[in-house]
KEROPA-904998 format. One line per field, with one value per residue: residue number from 0; residue in three letters; x, y, z of N, C-alpha, C in turn. Coordinates in steps of 0.02 Angstrom, whole numbers, plus 50000, padded with zeros to 5 digits. Layout:
<atoms>
resi = NUM;... $
resn = Ala;... $
neast = X;... $
nnorth = Y;... $
nup = Z;... $
caeast = X;... $
canorth = Y;... $
caup = Z;... $
ceast = X;... $
cnorth = Y;... $
cup = Z;... $
</atoms>
This chain:
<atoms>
resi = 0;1;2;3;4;5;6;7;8;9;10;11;12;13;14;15;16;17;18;19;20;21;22;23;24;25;26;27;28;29;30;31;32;33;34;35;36;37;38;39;40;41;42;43;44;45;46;47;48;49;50;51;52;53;54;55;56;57;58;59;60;61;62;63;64;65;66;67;68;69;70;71;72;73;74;75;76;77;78;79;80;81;82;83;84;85;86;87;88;89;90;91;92;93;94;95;96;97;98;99;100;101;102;103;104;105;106;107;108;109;110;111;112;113;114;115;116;117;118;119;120;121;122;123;124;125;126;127;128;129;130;131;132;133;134;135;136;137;138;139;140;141;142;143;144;145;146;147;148;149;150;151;152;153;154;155;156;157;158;159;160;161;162;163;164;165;166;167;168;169;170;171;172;173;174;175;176;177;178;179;180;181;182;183;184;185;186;187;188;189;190;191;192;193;194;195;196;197;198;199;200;201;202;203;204;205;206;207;208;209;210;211;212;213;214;215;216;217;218;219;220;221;222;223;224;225;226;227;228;229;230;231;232;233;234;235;236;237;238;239;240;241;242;243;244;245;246;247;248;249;250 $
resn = Unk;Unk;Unk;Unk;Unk;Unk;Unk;Unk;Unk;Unk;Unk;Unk;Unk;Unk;Unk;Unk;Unk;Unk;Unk;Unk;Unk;Unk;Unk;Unk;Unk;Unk;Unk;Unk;Unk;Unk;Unk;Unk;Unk;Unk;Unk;Unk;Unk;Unk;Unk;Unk;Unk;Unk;Unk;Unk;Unk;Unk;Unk;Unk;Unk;Unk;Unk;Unk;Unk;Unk;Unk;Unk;Unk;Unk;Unk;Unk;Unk;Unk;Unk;Unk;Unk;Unk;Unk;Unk;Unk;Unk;Unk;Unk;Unk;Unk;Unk;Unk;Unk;Unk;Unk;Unk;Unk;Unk;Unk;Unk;Unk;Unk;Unk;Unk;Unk;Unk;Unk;Unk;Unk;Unk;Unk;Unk;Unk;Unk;Unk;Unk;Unk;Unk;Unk;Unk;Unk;Unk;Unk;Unk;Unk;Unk;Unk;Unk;Unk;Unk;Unk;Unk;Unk;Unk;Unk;Unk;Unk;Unk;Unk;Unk;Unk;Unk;Unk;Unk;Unk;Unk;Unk;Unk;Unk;Unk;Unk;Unk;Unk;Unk;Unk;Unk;Unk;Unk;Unk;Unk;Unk;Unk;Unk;Unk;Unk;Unk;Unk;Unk;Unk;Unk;Unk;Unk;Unk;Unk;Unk;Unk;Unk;Unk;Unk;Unk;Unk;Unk;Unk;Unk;Unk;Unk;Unk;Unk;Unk;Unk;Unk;Unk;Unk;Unk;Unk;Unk;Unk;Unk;Unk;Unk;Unk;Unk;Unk;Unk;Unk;Unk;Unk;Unk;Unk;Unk;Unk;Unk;Unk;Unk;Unk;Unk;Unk;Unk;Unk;Unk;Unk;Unk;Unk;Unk;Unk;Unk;Unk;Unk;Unk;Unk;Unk;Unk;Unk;Unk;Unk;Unk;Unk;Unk;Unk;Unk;Unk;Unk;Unk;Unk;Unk;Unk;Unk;Unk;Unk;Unk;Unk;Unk;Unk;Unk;Unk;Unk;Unk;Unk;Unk;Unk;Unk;Unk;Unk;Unk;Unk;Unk;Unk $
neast = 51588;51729;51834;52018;52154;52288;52332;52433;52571;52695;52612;52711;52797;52711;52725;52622;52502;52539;52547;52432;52336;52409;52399;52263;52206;52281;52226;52092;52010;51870;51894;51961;52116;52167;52252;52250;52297;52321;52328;52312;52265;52147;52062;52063;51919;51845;51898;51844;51714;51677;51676;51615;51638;51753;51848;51951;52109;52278;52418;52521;52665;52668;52577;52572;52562;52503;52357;52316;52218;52091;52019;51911;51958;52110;52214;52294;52434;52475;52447;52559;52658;52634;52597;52519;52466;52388;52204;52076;51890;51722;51577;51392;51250;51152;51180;51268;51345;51404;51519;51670;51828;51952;52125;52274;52443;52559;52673;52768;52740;52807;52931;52987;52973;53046;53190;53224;53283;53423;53477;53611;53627;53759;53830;53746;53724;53669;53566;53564;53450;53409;53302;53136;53001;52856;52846;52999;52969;52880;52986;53064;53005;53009;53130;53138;53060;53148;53242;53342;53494;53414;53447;53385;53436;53456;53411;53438;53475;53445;53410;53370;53427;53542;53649;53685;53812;53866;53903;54012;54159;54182;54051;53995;54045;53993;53865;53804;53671;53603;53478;53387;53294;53233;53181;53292;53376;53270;53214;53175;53295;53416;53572;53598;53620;53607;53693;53821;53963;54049;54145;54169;54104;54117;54131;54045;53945;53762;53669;53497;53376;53220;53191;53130;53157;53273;53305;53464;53515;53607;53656;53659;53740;53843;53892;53887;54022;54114;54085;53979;53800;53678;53510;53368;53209;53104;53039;52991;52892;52826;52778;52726;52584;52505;52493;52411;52291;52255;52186;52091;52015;51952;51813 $
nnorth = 45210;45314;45419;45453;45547;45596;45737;45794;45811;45751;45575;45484;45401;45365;45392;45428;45362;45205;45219;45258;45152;45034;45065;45091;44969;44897;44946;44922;45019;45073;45131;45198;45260;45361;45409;45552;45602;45740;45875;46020;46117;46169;46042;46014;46052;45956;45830;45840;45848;45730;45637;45569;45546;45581;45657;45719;45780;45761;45872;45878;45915;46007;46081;46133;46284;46331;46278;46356;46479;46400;46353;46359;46414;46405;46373;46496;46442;46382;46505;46591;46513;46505;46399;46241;46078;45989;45949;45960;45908;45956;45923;45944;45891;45792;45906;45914;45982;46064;46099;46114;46169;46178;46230;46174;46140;46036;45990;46068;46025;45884;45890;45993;45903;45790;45853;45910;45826;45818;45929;46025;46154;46251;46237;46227;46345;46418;46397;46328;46327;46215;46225;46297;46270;46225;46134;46196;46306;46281;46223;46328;46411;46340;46343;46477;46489;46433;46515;46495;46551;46574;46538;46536;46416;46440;46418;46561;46711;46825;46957;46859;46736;46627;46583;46437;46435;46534;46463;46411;46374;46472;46500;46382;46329;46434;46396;46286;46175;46095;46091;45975;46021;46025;45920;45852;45706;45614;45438;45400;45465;45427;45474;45594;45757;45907;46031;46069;46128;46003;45960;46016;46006;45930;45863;45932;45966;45961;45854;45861;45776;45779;45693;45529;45415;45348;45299;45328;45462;45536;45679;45630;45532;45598;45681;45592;45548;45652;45635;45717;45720;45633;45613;45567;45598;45519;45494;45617;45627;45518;45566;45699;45630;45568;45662;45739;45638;45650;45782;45734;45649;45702;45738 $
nup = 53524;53550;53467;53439;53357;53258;53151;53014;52929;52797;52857;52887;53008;53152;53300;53417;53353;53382;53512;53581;53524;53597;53722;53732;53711;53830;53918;53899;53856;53779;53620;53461;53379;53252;53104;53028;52875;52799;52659;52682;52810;52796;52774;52912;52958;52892;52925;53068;53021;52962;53049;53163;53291;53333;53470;53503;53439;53415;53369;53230;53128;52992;53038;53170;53209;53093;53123;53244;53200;53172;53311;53433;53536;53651;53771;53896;53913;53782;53710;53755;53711;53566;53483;53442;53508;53522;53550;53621;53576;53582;53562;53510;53566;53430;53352;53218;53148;53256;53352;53470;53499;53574;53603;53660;53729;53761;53722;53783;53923;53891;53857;53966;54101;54040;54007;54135;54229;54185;54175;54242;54337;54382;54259;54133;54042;53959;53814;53628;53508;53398;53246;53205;53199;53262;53373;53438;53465;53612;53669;53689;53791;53883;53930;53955;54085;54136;54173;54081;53953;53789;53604;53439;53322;53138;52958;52907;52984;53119;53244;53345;53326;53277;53111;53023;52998;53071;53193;53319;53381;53491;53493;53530;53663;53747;53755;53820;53813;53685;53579;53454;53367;53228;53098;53050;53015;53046;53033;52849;52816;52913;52893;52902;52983;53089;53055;53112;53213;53255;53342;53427;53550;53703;53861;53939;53883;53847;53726;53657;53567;53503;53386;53363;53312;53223;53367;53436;53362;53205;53238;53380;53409;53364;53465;53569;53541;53557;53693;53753;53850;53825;53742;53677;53601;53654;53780;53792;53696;53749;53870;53847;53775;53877;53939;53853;53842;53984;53963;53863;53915;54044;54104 $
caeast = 51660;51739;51899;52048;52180;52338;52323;52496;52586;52661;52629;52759;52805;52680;52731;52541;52433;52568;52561;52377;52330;52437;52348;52198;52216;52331;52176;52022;51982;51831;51916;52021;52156;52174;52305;52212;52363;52305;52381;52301;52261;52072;52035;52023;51826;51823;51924;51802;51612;51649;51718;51562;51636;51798;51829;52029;52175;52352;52447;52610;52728;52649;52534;52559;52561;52440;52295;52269;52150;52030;52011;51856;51990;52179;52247;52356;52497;52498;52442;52612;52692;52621;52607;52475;52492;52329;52151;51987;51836;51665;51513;51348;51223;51112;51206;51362;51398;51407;51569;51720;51899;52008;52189;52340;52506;52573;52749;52801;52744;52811;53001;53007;52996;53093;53262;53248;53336;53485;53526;53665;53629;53825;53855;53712;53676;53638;53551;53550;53385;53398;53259;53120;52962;52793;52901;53029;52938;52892;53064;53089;52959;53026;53197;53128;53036;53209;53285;53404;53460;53415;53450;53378;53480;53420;53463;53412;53472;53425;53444;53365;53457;53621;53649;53710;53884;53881;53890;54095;54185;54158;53987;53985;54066;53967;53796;53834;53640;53587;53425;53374;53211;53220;53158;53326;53413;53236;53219;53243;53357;53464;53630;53592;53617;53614;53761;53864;54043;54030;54231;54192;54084;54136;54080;54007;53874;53695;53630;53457;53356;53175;53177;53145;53167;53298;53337;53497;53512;53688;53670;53675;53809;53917;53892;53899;54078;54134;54098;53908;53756;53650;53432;53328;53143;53048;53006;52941;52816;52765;52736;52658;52519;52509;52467;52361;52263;52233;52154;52046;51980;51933;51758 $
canorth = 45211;45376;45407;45491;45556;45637;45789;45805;45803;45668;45551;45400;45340;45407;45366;45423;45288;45152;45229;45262;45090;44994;45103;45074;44887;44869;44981;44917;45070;45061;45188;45184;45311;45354;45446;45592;45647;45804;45894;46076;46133;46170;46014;45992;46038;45890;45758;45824;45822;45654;45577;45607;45501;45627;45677;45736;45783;45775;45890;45884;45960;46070;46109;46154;46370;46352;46256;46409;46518;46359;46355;46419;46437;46395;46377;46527;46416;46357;46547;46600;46483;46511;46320;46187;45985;45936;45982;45939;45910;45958;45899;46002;45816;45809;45934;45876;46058;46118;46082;46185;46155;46209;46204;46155;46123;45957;45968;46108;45986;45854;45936;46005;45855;45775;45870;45933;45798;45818;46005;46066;46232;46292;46203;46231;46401;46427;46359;46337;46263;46204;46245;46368;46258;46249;46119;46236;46361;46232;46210;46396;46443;46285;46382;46561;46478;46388;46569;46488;46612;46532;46569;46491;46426;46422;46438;46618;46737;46899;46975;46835;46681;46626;46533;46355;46455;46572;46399;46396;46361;46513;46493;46314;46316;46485;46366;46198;46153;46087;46041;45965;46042;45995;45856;45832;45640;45576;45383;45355;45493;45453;45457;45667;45781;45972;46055;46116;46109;45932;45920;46087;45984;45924;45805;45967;46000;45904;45857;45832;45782;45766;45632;45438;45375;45317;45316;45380;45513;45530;45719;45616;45483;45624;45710;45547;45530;45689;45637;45740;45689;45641;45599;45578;45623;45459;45507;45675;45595;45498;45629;45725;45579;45545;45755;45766;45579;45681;45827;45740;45610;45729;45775 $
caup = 53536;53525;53418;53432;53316;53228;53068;52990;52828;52785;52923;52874;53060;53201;53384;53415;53330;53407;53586;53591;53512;53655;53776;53735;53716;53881;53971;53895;53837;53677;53574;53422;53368;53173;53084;52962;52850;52760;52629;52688;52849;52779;52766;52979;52930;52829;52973;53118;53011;52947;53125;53231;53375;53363;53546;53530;53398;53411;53313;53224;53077;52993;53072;53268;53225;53068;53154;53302;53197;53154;53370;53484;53605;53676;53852;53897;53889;53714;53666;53759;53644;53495;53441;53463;53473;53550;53531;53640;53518;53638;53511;53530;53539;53394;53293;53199;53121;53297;53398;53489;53472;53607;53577;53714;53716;53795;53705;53837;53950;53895;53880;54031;54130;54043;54031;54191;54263;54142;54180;54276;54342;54367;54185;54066;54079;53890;53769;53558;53485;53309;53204;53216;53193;53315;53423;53456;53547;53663;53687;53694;53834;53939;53950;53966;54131;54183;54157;54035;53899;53715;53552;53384;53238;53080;52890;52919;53056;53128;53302;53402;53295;53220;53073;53055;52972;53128;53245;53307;53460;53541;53527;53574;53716;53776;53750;53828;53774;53600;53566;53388;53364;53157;53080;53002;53053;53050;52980;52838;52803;52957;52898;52898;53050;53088;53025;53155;53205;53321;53354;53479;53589;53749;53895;53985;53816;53862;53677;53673;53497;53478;53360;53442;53237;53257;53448;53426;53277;53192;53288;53453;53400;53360;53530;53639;53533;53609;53782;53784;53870;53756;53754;53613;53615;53650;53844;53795;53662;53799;53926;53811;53749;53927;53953;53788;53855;54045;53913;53821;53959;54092;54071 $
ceast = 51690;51820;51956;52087;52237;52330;52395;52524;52658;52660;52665;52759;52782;52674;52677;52518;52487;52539;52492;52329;52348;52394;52307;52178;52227;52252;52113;51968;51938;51835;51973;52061;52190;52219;52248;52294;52334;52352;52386;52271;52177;52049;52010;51966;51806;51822;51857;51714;51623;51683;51677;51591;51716;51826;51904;52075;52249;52376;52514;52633;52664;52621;52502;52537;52488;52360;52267;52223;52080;51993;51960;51892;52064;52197;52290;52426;52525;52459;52514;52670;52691;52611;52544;52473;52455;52273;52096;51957;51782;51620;51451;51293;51143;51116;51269;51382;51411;51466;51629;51772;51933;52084;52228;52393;52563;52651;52797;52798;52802;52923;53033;53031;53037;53183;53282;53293;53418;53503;53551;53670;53717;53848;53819;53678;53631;53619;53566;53507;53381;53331;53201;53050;52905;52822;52951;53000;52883;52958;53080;53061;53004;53095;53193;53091;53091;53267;53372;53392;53448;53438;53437;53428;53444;53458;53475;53420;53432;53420;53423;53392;53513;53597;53681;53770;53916;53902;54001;54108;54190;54073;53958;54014;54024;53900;53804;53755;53614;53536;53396;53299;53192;53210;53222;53401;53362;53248;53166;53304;53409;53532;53649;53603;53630;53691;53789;53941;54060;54102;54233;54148;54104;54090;54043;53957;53827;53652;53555;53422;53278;53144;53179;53159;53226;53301;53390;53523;53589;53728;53690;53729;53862;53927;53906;53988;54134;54128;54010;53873;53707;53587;53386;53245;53107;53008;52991;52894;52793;52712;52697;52588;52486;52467;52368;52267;52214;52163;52060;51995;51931;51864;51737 $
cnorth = 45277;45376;45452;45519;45607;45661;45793;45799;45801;45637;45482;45354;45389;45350;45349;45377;45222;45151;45230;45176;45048;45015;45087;44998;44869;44895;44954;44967;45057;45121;45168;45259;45302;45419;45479;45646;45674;45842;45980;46078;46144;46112;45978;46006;45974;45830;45754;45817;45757;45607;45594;45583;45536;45658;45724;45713;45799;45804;45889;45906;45947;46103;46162;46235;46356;46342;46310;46452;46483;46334;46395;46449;46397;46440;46441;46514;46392;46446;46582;46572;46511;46461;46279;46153;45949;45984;45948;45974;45913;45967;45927;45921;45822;45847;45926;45922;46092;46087;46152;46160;46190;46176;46196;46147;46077;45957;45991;46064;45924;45839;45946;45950;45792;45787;45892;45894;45808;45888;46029;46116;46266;46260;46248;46280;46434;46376;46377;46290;46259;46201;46278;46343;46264;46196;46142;46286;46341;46236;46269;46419;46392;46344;46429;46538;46456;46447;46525;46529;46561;46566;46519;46482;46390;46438;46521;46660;46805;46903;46918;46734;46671;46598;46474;46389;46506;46530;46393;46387;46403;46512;46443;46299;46375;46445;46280;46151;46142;46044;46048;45977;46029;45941;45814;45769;45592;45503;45403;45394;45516;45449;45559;45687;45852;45973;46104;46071;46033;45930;45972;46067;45946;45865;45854;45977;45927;45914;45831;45834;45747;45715;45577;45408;45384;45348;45348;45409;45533;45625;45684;45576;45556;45681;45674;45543;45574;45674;45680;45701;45695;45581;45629;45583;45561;45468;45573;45655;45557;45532;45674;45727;45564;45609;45746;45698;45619;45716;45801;45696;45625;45780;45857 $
cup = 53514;53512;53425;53367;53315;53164;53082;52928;52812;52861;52906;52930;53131;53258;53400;53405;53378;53493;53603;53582;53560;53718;53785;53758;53798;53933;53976;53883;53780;53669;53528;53424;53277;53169;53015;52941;52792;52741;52666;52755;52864;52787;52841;52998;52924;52881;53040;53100;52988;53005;53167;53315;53406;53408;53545;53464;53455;53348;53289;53161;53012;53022;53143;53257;53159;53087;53212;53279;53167;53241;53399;53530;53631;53720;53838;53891;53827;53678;53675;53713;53581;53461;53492;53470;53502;53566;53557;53601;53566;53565;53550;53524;53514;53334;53263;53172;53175;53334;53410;53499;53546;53608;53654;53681;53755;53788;53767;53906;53962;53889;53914;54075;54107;54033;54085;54253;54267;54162;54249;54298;54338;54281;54119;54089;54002;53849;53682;53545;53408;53281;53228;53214;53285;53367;53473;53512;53603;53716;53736;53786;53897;53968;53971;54059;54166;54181;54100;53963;53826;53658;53498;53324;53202;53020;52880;52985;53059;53195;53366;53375;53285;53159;53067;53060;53038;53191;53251;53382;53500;53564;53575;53642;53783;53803;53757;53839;53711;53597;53493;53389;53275;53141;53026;53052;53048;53013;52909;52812;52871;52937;52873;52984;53045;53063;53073;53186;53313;53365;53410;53538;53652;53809;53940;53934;53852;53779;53690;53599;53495;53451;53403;53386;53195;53337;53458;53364;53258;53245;53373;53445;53385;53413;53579;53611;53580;53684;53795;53813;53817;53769;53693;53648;53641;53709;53832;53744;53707;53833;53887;53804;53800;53953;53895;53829;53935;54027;53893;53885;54020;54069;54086 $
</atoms>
């Protein structure tokens, strides 16, 4: 039976093991899917010699940018990125110190198709992507392909960012996308949300937030109040798992 899996740190509430598990079950697939939550990045040595039946990772927070120099190899599209979040395991048979790693990137995938419904070409001609992690430039690349212009905010600016304090109604109205690329609203600290000025939002802004924990994140409740459009992550972790599942299955 060969095994899948998610490396991350911490893993509290993983879509993954739920979505893969049903899968499997609903398919008849003989394979499990295990959650390896590692403190260090070293230790994805450790997850693939003692998992001989290992075939395929999913990656997520921390990890997506530090895991590319433990790789035999990554798609041009997740090296354009710069971020990783799924990993065919090819086993050498007979030798269990011998295997090859190639990295992808599913999120960009899994992104794309789904906001592309939601955007407005005469409307949403800019974007702002909250936070700066291996998610993000996912995000980023999706836009640079949909010629929409972006810009990151973070706690930290410099010529291709703002900061949250730089975030005002000129800007917001210049950038009538907002996508929550931070892990901040997650359960159980949802009663948190980016820090930006919500009262400058409008029913032409399309919020979009990453998180599916909760479904909607106090960032999207205080965007649907304004009148935004507003879509939390749960159909791009599908499409993703759905991408990453294509990956690993196809011999």
């Amino acid at each position: 039976m060969h095994t899948y899996g998610l490396i991350g740190f911490p893993l509290k509430h993983s879509f993954s093991s739920k979505f893969f598990t049903e899968k499997f079950a609903r398919e008849g697939v003989e394979a499990e899917y295990l959650n390896f939550e590692i403190e260090d990045i070293l230790q994805l040595r450790e997850v693939i010699l003692f998992n001989q039946h290992l075939r395929g990772l999913n990656v997520t927070i921390p990890y997506k940018e530090q895991v590319i120099p433990f790789l035999n190899e990554i798609t041009p599209e997740a090296q354009r990125i710069g971020a990783v979040n799924t990993i065919k395991i090819e086993r050498e048979p007979g030798n269990m110190y011998f295997y090859h790693l190639t990295g992808y990137n599913t999120d960009y995938v899994g992104f794309k198709k789904s906001i592309e419904p939601l955007i407005r070409p005469g409307l949403h001609k800019k974007a702002l992507i909250l936070g700066t992690g291996g998610a993000s430039k996912a995000v980023r690349q999706v836009f640079e392909e949909m010629n929409i212009p972006w810009k990151y905010v973070s706690r930290t600016g410099s010529d291709e960012r703002f900061t949250y304090n730089e975030i005002d109604e000129a800007v917001l109205l210049e950038h009538k996308i907002v996508v929550n690329c931070s892990p901040i609203g997650t359960f159980p600290k949802d009663e948190e949300c980016p820090d930006i000025p919500y009262r400058f939002l409008t029913h032409e802004h399309l919020l979009y937030d990453l998180i599916y924990n909760p479904s909607e994140t106090l960032f999207l409740k205080k965007g649907k109040t304004q009148g935004a459009t507003i879509k939390n992550g749960a159909e791009m972790l599908e499409l993703q798992a759905l991408a990453a599942w294509e990956i690993w299955s196809k011999q």
